[in-house]
MOPAC internal coordinates of N, CA, C and O (Angstrom, degrees):
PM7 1SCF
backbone

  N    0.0000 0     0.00 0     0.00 0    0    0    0
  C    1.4479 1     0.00 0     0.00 0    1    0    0
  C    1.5197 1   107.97 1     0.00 0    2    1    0
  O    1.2310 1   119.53 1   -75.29 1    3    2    1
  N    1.0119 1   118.50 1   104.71 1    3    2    1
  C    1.6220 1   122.59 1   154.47 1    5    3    2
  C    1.5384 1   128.38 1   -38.83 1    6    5    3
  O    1.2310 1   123.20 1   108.66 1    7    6    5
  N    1.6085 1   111.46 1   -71.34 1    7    6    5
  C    1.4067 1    90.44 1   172.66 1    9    7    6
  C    1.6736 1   103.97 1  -101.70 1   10    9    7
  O    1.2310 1   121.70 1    16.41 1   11   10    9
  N    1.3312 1   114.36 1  -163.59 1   11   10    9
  C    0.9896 1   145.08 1   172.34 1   13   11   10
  C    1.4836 1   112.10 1   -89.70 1   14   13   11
  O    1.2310 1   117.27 1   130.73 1   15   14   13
  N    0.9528 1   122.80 1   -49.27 1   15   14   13
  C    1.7574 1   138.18 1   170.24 1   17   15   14
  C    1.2230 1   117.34 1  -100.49 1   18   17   15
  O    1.2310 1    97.04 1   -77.45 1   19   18   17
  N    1.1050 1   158.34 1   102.55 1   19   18   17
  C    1.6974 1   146.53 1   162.45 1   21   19   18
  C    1.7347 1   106.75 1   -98.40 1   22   21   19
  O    1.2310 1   133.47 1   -30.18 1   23   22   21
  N    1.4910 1    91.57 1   149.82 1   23   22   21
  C    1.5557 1    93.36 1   167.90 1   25   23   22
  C    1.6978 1   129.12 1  -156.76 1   26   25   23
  O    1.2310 1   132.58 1   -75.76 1   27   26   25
  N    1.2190 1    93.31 1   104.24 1   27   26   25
  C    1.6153 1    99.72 1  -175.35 1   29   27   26
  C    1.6678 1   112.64 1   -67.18 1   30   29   27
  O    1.2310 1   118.22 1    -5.57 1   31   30   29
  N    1.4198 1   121.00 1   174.43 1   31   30   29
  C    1.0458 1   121.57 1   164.40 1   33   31   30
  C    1.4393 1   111.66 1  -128.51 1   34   33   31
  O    1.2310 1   117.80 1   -69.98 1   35   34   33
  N    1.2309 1   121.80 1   110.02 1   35   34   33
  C    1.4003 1   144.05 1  -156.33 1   37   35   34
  C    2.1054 1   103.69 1   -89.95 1   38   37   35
  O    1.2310 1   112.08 1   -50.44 1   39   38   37
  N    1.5514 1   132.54 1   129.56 1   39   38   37
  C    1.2979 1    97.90 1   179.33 1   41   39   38
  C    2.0808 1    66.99 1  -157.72 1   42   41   39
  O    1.2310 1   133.57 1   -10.41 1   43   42   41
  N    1.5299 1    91.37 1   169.59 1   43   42   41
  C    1.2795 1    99.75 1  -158.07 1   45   43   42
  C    2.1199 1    88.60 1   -93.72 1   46   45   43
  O    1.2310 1   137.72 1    -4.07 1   47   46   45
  N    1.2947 1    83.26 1   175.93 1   47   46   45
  C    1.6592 1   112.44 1  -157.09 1   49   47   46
  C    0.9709 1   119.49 1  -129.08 1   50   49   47
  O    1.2310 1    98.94 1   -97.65 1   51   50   49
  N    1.0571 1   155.45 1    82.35 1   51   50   49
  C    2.0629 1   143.07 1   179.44 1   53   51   50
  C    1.9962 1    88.42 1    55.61 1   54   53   51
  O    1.2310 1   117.07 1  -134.39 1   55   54   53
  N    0.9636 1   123.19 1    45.61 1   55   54   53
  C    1.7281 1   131.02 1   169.67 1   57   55   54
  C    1.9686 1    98.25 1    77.29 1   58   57   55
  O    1.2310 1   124.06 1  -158.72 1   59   58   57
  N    0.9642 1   109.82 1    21.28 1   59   58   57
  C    1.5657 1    90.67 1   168.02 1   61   59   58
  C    1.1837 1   105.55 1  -137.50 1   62   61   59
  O    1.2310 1   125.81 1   -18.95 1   63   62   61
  N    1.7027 1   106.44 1   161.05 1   63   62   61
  C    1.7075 1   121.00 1  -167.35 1   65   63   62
  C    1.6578 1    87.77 1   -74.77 1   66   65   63
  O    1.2310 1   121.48 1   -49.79 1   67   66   65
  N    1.2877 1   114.78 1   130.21 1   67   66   65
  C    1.7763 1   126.67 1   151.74 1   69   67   66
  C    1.4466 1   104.11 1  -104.30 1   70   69   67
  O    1.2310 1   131.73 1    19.97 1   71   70   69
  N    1.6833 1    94.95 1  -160.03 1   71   70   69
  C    1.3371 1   125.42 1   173.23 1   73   71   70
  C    1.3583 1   114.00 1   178.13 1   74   73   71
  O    1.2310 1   120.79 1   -34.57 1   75   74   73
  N    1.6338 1   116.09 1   145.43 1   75   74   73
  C    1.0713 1   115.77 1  -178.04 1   77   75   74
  C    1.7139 1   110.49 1  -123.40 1   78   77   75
  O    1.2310 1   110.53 1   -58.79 1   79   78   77
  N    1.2696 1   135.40 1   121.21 1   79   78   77
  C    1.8036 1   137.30 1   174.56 1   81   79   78
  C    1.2059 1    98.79 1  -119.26 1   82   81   79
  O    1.2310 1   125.45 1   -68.64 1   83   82   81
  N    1.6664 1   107.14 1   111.36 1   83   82   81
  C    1.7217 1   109.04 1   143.26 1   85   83   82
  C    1.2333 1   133.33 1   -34.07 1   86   85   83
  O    1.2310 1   125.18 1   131.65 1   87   86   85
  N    1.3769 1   107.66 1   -48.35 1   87   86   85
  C    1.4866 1   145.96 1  -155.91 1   89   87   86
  C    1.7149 1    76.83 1   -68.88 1   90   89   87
  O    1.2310 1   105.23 1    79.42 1   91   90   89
  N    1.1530 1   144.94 1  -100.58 1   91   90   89
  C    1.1583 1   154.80 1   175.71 1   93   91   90
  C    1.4287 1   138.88 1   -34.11 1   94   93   91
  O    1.2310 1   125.34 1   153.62 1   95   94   93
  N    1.5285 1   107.35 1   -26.38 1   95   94   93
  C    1.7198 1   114.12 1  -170.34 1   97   95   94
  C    1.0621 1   102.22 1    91.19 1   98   97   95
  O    1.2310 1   105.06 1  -171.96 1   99   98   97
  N    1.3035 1   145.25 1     8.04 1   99   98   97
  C    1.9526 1   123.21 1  -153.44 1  101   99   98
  C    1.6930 1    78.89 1  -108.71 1  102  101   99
  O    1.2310 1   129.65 1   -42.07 1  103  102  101
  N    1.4834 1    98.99 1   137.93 1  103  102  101
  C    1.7319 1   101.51 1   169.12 1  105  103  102
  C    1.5381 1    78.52 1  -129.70 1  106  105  103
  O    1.2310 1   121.00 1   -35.43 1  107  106  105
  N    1.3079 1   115.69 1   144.57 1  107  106  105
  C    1.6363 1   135.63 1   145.14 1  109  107  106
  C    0.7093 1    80.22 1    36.95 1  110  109  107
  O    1.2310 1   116.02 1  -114.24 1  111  110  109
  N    1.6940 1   125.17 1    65.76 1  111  110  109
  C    1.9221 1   127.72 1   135.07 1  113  111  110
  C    1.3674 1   105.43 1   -83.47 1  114  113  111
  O    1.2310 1   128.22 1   -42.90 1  115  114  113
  N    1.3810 1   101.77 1   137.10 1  115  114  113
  C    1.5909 1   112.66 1  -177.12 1  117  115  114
  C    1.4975 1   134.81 1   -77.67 1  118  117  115
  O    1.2310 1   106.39 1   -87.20 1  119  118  117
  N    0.8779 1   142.89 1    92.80 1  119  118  117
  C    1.6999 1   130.60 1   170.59 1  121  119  118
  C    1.9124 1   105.29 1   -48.16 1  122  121  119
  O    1.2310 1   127.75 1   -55.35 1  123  122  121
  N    1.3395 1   102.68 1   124.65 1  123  122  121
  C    1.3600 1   122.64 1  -172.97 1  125  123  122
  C    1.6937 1   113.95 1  -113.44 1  126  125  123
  O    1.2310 1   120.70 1    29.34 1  127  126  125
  N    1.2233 1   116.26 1  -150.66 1  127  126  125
  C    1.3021 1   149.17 1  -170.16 1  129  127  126
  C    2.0445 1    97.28 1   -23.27 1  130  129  127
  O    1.2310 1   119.10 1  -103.72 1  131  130  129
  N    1.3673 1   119.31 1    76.28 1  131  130  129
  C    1.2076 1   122.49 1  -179.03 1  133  131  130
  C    1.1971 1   118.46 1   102.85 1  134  133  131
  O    1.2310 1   120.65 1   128.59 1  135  134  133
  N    1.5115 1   116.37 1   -51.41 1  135  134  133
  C    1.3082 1   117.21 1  -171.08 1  137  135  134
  C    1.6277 1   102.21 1   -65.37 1  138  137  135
  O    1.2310 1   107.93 1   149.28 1  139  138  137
  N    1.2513 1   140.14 1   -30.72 1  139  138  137
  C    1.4615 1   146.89 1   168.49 1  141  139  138
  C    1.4889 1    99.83 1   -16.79 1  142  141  139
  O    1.2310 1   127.25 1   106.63 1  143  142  141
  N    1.6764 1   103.65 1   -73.37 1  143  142  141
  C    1.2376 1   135.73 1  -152.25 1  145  143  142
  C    1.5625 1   113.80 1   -86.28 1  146  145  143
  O    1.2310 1   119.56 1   163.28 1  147  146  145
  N    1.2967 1   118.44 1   -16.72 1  147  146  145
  C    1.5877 1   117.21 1   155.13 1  149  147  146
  C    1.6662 1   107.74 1   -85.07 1  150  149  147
  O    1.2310 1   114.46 1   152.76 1  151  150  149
  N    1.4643 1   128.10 1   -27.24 1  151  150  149
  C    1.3677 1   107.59 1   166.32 1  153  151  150
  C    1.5513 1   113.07 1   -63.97 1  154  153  151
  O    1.2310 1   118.04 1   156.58 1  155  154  153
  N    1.1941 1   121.34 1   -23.42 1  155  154  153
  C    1.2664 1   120.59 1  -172.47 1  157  155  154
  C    1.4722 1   104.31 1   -75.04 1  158  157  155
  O    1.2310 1   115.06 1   166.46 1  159  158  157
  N    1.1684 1   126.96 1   -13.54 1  159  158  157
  C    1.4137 1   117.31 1  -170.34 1  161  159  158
  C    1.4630 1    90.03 1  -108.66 1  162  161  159
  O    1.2310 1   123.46 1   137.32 1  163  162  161
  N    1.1807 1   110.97 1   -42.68 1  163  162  161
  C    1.7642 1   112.01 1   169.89 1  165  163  162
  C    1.6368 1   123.28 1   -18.39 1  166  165  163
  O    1.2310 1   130.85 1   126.77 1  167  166  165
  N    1.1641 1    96.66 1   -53.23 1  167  166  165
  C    1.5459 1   130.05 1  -173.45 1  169  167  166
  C    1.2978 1   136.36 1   -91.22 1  170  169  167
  O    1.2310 1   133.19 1   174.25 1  171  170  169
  N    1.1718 1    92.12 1    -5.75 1  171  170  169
  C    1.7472 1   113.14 1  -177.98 1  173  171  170
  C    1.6649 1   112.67 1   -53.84 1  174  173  171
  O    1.2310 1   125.99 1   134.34 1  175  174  173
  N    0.7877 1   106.09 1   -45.66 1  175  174  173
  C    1.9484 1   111.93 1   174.87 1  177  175  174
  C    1.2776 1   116.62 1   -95.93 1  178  177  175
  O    1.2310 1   117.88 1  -157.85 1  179  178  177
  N    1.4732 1   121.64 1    22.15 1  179  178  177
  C    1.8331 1   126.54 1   175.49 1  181  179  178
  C    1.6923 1    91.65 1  -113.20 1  182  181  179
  O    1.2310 1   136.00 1   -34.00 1  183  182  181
  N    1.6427 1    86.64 1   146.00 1  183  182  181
  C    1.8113 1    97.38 1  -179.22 1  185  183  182
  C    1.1285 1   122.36 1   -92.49 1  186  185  183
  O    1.2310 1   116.63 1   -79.63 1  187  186  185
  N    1.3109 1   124.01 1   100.37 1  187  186  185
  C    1.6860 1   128.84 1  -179.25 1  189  187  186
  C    1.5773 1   105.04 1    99.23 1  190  189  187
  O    1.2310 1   119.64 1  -152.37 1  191  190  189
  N    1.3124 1   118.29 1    27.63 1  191  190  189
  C    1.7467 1   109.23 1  -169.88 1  193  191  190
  C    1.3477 1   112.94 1   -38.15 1  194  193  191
  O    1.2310 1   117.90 1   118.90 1  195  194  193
  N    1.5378 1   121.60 1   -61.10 1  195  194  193
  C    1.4908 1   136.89 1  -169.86 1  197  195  194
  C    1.5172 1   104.94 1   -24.88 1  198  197  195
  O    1.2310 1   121.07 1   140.01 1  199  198  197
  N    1.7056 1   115.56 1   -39.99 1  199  198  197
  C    0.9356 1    92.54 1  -149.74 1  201  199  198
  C    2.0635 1   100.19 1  -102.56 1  202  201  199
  O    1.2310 1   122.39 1  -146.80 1  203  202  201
  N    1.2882 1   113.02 1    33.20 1  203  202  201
  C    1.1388 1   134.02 1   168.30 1  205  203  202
  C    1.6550 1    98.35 1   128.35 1  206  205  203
  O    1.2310 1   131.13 1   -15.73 1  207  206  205
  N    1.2622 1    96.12 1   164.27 1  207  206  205
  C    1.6376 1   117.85 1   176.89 1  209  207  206
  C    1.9746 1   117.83 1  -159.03 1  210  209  207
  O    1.2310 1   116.98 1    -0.61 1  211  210  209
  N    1.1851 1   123.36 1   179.39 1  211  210  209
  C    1.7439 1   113.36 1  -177.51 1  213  211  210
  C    1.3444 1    92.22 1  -121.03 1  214  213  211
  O    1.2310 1   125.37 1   -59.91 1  215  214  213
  N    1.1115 1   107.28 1   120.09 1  215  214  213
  C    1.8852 1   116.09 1   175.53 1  217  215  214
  C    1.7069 1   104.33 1  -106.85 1  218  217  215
  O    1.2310 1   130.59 1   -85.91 1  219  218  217
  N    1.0397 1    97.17 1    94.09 1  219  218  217
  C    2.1655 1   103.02 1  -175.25 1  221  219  218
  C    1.7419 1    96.30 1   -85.00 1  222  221  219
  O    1.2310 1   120.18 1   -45.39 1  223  222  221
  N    0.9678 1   117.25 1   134.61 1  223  222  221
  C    1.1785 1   136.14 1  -179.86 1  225  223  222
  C    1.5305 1   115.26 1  -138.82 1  226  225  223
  O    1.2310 1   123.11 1   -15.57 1  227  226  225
  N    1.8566 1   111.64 1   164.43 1  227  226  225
  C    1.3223 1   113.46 1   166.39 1  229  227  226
  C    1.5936 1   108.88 1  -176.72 1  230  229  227
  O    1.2310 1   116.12 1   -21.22 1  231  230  229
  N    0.7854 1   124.97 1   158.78 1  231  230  229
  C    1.5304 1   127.80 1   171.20 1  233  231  230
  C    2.0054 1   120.78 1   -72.90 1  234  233  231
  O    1.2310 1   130.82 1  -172.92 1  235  234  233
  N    1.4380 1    96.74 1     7.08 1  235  234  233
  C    1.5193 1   113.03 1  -178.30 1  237  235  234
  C    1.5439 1   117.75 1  -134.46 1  238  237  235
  O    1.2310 1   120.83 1   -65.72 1  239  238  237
  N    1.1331 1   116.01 1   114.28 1  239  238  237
  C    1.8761 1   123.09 1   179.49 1  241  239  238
  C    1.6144 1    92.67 1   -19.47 1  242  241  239
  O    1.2310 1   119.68 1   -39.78 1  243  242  241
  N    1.0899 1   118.22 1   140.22 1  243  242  241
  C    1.5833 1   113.06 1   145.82 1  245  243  242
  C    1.6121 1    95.73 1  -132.68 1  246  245  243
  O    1.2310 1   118.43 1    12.71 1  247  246  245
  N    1.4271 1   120.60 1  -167.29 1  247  246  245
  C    1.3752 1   133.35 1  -167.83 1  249  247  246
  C    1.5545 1    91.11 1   -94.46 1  250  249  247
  O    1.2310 1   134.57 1   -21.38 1  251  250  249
  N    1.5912 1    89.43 1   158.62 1  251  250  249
  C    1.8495 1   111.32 1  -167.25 1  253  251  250
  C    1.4507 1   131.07 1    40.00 1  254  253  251
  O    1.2310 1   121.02 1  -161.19 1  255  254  253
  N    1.3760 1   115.65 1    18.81 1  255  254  253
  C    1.4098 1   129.09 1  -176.40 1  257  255  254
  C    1.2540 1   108.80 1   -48.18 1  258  257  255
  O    1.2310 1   107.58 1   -34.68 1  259  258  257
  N    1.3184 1   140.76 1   145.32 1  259  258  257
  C    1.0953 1   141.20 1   162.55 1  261  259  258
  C    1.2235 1   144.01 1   -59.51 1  262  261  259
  O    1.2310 1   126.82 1   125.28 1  263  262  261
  N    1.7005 1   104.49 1   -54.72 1  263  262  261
  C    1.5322 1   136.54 1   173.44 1  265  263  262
  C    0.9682 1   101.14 1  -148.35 1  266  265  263
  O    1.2310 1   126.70 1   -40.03 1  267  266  265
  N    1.3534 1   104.72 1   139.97 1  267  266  265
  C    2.1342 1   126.29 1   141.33 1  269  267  266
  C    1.5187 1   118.08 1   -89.38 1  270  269  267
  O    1.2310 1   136.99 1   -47.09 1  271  270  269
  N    1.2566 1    84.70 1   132.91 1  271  270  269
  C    1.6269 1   101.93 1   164.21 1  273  271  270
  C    1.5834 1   112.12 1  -108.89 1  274  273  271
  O    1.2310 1   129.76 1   -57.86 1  275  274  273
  N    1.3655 1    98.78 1   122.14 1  275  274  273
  C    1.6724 1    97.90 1   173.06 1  277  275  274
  C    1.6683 1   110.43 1  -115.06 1  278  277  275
  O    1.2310 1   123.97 1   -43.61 1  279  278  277
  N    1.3800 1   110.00 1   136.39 1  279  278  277
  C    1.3221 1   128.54 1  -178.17 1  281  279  278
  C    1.3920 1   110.35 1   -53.51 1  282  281  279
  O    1.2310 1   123.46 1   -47.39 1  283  282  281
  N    1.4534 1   110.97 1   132.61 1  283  282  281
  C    1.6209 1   128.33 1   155.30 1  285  283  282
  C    1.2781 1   128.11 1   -78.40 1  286  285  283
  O    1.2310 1   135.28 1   100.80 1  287  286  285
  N    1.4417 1    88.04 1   -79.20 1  287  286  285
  C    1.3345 1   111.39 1  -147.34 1  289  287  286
  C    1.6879 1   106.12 1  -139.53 1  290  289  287
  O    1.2310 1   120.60 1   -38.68 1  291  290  289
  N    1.5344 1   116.46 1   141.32 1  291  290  289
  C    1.5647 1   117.72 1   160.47 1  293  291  290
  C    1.5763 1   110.34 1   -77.50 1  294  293  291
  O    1.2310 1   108.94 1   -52.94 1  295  294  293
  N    1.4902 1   138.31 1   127.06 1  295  294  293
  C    1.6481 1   117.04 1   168.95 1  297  295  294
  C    1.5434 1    92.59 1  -145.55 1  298  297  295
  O    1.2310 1   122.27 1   -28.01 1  299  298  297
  N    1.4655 1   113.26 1   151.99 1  299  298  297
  C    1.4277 1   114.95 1  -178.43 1  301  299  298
  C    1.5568 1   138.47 1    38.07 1  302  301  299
  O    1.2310 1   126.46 1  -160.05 1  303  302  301
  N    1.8712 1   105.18 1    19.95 1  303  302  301
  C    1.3539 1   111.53 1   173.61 1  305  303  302
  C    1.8674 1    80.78 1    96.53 1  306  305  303
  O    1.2310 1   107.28 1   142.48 1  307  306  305
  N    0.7939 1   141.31 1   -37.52 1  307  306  305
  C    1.5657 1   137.02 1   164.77 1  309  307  306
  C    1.3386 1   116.63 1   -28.32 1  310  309  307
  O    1.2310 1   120.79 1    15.54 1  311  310  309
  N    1.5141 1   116.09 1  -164.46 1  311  310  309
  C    1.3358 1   136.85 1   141.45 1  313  311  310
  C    1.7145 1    93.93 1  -170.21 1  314  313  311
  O    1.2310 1   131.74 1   -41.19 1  315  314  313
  N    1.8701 1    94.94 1   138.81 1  315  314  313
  C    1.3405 1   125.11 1   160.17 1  317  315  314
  C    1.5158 1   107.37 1   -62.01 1  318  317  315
  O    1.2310 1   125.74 1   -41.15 1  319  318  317
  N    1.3326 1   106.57 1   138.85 1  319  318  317
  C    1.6089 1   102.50 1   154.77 1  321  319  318
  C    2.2472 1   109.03 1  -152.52 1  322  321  319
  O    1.2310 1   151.37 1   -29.18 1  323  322  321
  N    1.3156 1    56.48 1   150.82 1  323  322  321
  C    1.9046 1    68.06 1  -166.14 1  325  323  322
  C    1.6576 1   112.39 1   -80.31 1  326  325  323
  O    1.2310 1   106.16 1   -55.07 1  327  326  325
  N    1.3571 1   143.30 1   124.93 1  327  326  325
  C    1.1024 1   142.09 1  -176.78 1  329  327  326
  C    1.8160 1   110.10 1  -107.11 1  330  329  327
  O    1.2310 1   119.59 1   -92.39 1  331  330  329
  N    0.6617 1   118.38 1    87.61 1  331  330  329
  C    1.6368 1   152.26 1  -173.52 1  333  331  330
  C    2.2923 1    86.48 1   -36.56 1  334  333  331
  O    1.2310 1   133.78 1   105.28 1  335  334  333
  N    1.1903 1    90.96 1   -74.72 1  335  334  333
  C    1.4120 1   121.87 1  -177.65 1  337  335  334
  C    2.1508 1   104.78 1   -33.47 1  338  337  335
  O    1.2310 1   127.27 1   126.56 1  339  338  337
  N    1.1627 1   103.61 1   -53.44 1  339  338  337
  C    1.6514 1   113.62 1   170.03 1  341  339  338
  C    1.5228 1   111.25 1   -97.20 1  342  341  339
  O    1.2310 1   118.00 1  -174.91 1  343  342  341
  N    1.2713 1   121.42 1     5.09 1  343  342  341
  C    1.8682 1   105.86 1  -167.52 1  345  343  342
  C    1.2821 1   112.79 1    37.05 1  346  345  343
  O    1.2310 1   120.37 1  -109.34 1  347  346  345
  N    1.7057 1   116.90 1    70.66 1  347  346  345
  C    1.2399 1   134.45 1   160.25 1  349  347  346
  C    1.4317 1   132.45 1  -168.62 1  350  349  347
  O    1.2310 1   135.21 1   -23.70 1  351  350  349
  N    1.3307 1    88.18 1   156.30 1  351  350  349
  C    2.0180 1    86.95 1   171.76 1  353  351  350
  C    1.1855 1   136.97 1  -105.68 1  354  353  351
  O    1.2310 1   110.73 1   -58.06 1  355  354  353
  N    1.4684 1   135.03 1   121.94 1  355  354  353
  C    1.4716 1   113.93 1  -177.78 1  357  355  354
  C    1.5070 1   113.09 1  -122.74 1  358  357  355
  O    1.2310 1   121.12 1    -5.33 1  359  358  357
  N    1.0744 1   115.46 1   174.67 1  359  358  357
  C    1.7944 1   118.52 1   173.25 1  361  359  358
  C    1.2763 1   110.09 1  -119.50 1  362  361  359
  O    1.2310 1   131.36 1   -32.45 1  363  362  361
  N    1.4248 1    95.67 1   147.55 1  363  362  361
  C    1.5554 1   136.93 1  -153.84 1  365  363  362
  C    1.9382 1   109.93 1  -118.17 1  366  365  363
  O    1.2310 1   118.54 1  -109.76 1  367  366  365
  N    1.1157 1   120.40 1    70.24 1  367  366  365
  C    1.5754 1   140.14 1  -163.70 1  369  367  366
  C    1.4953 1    88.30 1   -49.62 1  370  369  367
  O    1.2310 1   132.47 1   -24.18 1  371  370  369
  N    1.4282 1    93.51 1   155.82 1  371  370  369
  C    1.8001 1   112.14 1  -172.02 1  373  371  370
  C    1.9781 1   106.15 1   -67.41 1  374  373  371
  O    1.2310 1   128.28 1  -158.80 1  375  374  373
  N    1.2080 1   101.66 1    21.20 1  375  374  373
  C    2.0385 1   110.92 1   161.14 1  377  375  374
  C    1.6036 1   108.01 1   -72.09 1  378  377  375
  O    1.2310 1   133.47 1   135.22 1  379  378  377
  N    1.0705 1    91.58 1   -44.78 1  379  378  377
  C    1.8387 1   101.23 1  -179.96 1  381  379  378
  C    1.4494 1    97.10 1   -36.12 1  382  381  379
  O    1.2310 1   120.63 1   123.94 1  383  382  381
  N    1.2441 1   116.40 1   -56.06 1  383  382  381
  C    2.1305 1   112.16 1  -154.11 1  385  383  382
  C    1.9387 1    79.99 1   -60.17 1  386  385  383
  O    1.2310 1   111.44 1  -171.15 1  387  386  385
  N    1.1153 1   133.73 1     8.85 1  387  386  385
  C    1.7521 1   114.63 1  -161.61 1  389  387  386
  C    1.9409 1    93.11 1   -97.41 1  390  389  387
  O    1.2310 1   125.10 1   173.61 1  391  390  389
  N    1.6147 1   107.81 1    -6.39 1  391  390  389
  C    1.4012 1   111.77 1   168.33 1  393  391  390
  C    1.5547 1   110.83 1  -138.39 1  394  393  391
  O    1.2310 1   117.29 1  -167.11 1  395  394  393
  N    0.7522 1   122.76 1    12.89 1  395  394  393
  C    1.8654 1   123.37 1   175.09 1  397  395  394
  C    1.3687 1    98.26 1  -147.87 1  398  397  395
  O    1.2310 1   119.09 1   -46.65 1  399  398  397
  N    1.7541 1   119.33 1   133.35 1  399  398  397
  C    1.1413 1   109.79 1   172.06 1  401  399  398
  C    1.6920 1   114.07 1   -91.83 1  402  401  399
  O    1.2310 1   114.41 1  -167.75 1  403  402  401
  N    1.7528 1   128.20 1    12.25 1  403  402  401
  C    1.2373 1   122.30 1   165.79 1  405  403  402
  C    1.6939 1    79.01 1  -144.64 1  406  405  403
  O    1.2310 1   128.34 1   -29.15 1  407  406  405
  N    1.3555 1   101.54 1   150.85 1  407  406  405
  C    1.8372 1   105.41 1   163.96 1  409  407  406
  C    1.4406 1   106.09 1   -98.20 1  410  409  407
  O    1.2310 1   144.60 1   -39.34 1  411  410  409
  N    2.0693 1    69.80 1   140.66 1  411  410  409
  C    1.4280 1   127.83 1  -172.41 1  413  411  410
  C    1.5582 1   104.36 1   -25.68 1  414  413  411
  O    1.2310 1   115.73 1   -29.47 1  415  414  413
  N    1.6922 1   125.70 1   150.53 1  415  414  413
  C    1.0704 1   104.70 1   154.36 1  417  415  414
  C    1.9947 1   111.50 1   -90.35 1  418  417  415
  O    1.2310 1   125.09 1  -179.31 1  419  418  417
  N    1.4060 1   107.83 1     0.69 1  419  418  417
  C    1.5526 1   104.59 1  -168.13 1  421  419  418
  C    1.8659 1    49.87 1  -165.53 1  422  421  419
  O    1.2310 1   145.44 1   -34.30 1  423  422  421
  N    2.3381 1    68.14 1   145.70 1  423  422  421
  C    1.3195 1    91.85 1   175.56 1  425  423  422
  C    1.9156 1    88.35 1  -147.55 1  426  425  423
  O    1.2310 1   118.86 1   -33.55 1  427  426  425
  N    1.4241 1   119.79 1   146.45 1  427  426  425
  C    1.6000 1   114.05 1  -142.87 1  429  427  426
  C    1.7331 1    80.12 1  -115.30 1  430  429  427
  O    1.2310 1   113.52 1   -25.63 1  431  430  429
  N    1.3853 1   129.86 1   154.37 1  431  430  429
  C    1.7846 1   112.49 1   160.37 1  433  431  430
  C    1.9509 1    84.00 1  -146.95 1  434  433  431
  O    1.2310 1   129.86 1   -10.47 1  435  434  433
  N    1.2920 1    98.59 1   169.53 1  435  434  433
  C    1.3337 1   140.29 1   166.56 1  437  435  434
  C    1.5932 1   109.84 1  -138.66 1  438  437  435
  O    1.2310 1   124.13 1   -39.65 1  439  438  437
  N    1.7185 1   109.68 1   140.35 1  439  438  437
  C    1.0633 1   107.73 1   130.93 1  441  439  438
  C    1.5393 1   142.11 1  -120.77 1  442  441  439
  O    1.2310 1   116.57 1   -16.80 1  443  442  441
  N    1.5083 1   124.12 1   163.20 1  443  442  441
  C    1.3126 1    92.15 1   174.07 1  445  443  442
  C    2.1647 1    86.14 1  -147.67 1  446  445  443
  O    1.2310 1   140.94 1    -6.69 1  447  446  445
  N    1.8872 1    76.96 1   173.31 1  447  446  445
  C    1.5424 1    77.34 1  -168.73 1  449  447  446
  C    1.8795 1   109.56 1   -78.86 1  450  449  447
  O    1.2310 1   124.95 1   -33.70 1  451  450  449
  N    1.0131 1   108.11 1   146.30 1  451  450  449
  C    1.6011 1   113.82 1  -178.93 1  453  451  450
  C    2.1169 1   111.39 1   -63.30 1  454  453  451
  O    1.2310 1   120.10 1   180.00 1  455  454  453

């Protein structure tokens, strides 16, 4: 892990959450199978999210975090992680290794509006 904090800016796509990192190559990589639907709740009180938002994240508590995700499971080059905060699980596509070089066992996010 490089930093301590990272932060993409996540904004929706033909109706789905993407993201785009220079830093990485990822153009309009998708958040899928759950994780969609906890940004959606993520976001519920930011004005205009769709049309981007700052999702700060890290593999370490920091102050005012939003949600934790705690690790399951490895599946399809993935990893499951459980969000305590929504009573659910979503998966996290093999982009993750593009900021952790093993996944997180707790992974910390915020959002805020851009």
């Amino acid at each position: 892990m490089n930093n301590a904090l990272m932060v993409i800016n996540p904004y929706k796509f033909s109706g789905q959450w993407v993201f785009d990192d220079d830093d990485t190559g990822l153009v309009k990589e998708p958040f899928v199978a759950g994780i969609d639907v906890m940004i959606d709740k993520l976001v519920s009180g930011l004005n205009k999210p769709s049309d981007g938002f700052l999702l700060i994240f890290s593999g370490s508590e920091f102050p005012s975090y939003d949600i934790k995700l705690e690790w399951r499971r490895e599946d399809c080059g993935g990893n499951w992680y459980w969000c305590e905060e929504y009573s659910m699980e979503g998966w996290l596509c093999p982009a993750l290794f593009k900021y952790f070089d093993v996944a997180p066992k707790e992974i910390f996010a915020k959002a805020k509006a851009t």
